[in-house]
C-alpha positions in Angstrom: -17.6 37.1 14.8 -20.4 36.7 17.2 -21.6 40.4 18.8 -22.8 39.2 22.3 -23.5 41.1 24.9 -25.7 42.8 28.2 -27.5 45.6 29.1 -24.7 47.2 31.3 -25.1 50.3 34.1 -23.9 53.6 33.5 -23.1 54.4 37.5 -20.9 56.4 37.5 -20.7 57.9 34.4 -21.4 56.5 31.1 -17.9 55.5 29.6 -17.4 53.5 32.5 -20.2 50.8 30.7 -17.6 50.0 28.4 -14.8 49.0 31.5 -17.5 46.8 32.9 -18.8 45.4 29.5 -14.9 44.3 28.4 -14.6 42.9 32.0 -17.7 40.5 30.9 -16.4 39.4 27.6 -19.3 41.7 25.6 -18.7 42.3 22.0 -21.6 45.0 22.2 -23.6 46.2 25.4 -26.9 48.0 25.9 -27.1 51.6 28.2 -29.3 53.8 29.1 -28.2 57.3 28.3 -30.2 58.7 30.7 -31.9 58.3 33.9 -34.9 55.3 32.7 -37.4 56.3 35.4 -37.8 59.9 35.0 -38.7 62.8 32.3 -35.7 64.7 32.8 -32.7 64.6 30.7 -29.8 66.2 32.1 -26.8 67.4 30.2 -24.4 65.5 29.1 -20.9 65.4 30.7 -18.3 66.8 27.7 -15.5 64.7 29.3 -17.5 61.6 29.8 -18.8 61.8 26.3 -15.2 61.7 25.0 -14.3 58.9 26.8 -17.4 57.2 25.9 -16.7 57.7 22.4 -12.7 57.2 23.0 -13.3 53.6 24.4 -15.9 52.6 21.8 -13.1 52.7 19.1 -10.2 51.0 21.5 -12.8 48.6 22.9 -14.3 47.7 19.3 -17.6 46.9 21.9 -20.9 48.2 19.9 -22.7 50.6 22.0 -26.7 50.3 21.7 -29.5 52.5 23.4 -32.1 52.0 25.2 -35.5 54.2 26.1 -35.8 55.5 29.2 -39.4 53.3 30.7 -41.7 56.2 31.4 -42.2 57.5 27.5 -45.3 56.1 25.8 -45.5 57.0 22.5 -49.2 55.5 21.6 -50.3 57.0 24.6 -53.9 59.3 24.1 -53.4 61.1 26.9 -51.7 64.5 25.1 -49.5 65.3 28.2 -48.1 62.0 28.7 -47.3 62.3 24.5 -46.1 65.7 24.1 -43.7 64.5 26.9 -42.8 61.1 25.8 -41.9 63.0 21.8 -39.7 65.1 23.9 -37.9 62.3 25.4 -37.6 60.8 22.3 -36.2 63.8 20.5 -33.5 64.2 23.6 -32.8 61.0 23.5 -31.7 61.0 20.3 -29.4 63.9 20.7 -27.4 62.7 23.3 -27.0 59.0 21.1 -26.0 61.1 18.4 -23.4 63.0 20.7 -21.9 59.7 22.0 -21.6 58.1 18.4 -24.9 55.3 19.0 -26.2 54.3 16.2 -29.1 52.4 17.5 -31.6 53.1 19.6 -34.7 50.6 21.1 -37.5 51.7 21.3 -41.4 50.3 23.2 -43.9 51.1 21.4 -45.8 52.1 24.6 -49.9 51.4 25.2 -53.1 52.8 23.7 -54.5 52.8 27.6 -57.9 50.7 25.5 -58.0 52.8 22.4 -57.3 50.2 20.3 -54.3 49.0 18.4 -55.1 50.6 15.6 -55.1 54.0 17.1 -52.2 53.0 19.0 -50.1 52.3 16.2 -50.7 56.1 14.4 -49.6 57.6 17.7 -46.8 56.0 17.5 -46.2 56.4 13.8 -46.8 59.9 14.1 -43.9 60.5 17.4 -41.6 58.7 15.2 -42.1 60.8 11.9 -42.0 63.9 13.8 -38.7 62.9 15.5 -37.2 61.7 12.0 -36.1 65.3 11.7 -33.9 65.0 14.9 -32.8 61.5 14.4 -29.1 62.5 12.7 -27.0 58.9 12.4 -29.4 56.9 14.8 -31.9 54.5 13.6 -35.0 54.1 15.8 -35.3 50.1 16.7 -39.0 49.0 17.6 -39.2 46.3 19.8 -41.5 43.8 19.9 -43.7 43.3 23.1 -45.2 40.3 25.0 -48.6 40.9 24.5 -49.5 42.7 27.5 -52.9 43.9 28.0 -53.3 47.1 26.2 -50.0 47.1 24.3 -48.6 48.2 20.6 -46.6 45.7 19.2 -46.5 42.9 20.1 -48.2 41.2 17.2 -45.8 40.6 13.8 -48.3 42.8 11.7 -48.2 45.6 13.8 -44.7 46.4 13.9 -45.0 46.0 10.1 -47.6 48.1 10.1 -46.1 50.8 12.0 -42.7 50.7 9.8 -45.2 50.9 6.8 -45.9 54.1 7.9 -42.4 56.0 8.5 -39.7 56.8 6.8 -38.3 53.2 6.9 -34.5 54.6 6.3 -34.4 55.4 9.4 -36.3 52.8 11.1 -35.7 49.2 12.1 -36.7 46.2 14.4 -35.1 44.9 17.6 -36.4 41.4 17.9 -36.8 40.2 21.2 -37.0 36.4 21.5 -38.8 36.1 25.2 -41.7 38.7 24.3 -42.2 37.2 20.4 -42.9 33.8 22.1 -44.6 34.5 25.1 -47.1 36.6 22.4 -47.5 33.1 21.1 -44.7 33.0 18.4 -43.4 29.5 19.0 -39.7 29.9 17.3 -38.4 26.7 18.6 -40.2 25.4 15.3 -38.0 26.5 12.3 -41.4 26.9 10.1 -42.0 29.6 13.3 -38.7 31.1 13.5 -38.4 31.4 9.5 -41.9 33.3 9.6 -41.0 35.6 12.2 -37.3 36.7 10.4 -38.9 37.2 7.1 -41.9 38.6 8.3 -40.3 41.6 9.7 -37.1 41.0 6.8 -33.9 40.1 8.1 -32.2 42.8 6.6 -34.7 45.1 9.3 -34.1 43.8 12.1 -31.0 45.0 12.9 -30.8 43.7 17.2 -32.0 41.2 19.4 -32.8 40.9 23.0 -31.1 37.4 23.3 -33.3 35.8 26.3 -35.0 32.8 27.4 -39.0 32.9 28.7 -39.6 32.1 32.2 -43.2 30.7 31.3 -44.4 28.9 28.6 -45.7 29.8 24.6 -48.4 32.5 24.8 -48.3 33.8 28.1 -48.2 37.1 27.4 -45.8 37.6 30.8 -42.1 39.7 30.0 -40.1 37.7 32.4 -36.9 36.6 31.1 -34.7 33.8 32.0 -31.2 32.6 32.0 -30.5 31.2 27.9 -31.3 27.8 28.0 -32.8 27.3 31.7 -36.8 28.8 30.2 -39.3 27.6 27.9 -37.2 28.2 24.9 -34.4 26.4 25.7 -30.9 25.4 24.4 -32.8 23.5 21.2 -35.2 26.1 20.4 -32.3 29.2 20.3 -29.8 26.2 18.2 -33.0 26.0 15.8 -34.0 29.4 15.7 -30.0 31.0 14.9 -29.9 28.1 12.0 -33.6 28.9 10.5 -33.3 32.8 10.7 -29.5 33.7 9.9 -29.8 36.3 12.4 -26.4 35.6 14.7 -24.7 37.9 12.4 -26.8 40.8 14.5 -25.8 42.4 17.7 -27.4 40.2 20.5 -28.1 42.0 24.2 -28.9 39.7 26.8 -31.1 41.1 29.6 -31.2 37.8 31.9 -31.3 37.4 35.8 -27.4 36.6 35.5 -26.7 39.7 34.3 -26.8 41.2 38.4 -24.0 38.7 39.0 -21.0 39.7 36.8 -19.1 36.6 37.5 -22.2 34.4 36.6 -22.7 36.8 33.5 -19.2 36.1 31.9 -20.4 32.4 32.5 -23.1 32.7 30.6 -22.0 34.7 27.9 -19.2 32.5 27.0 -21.9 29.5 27.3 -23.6 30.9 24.8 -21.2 32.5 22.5 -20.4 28.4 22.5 -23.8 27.3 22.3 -24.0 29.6 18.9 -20.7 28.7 17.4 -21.5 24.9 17.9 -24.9 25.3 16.3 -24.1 27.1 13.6 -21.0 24.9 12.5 
């Protein structure tokens, strides 16, 4: 069965992401377990994490994590790294205490050190945290290609896995950032290369969205599956090149502000994926 889902809020408290994901149709869903644009990590609610872990078992919805936006773990500015390892190593703890199991990470950016320094930064944060990392598997995501950024290149991320513990590491594959870094996976040849480049068996989610401009633009904006540059042909090709629909998908499109536009879309696409893959 296809695991389809959004990135869903937490207002509220965070067991209430699962009411809103089962009102969507989501077979998994993407949170934030704590507050994305700040340092400070507050205490968990010990009711709220019950019922968050209470209503992953009736719901049967996969919950997935998601780090917080200000961390930058190949950052060379030591503040901004000591600080970002310490949101890492929180983070963790509180996915551990809801029952997550994975957890995406950005790689962050070297600030014009170079990738290569970037990517031991990073390296580094994550063997240090492996310690702290109980049941959860770290999930690098791959990025645009941004000015300054770590990961966004196939060889880097396998690179970076090269040097961790890989049994606690993984990939989240995200399809708008691997083509607008120039990947074009409308092409099977394409999609083929990227799955076993980073190994199917590691990359363990996706961010399921479309590119709102076109191959190689290096630009993170998303767009509605099937209405960007990808398009309805080039996700049909890339599921039946790759095998990867057996993977949790998150979708993190425009739609997803619109819940009744976003159970639309999901069931379009849970369609579009059945129909392609026979």
């Amino acid at each position: 069965m296809l695991k389809i889902g959004y990135h869903i809020s937490v207002a509220g408290g965070i067991s209430l992401a699962f009411d809103r994901a089962e009102g969507l149709g989501c077979g998994c869903m993407q949170v934030f377990v704590s507050n994305p644009r700040g340092w400070e990590i507050k205490k968990l609610d010990e009711r709220d994490a019950g019922s968050f872990r209470s209503k992953r078992k009736s719901t049967g919805i996969e919950p997935i994590a998601h780090m917080p936006y200000l961390p930058n773990l190949a950052s060379p500015k030591e503040d901004v790294y000591a600080k970002s390892k310490e949101a890492l190593a929180g983070t963790l703890e509180r996915c551990n205490l809801l029952g997550i199991r994975y957890l995406v990470m950005h790689l962050g950016s070297h600030l014009g050190e170079g990738t290569e320094r970037g990517r031991e930064r990073v390296a580094d944060a994550i063997n240090e945290a492996a310690g702290r990392r109980g049941d959860v598997t770290m999930l690098l995501e791959n990025e645009a290609g941004q000015r300054n950024s770590v990961g966004s290149m196939l060889e880097e991320l396998t690179a970076i896995h090269g040097m961790v513990d890989g049994k606690g590491v993984g990939f989240c594959l995200d399809t708008c950032h691997v083509f607008a870094a120039g990947y074009d996976i409308r092409r099977r040849d394409v999609a083929k290369e990227v799955a076993d480049t980073l190994g199917a068996d590691r990359i363990l989610c996706l961010h399921l969205n479309d590119a709102k401009y076109p191959l190689g633009s290096r630009l993170d904006r998303h767009a509605d599956i099937g209405f960007g540059h990808i398009g309805r042909k080039g996700f049909e090709t890339f599921f039946r090149a790759t095998g990867l629909a057996d993977k949790p998908m998150i979708m993190e499109t425009p739609l997803v502000e619109t819940p009744k536009d976003a159970r639309g879309e999901l069931q379009a696409v849970r369609k579009m994926l059945n129909d392609a893959l026979g």
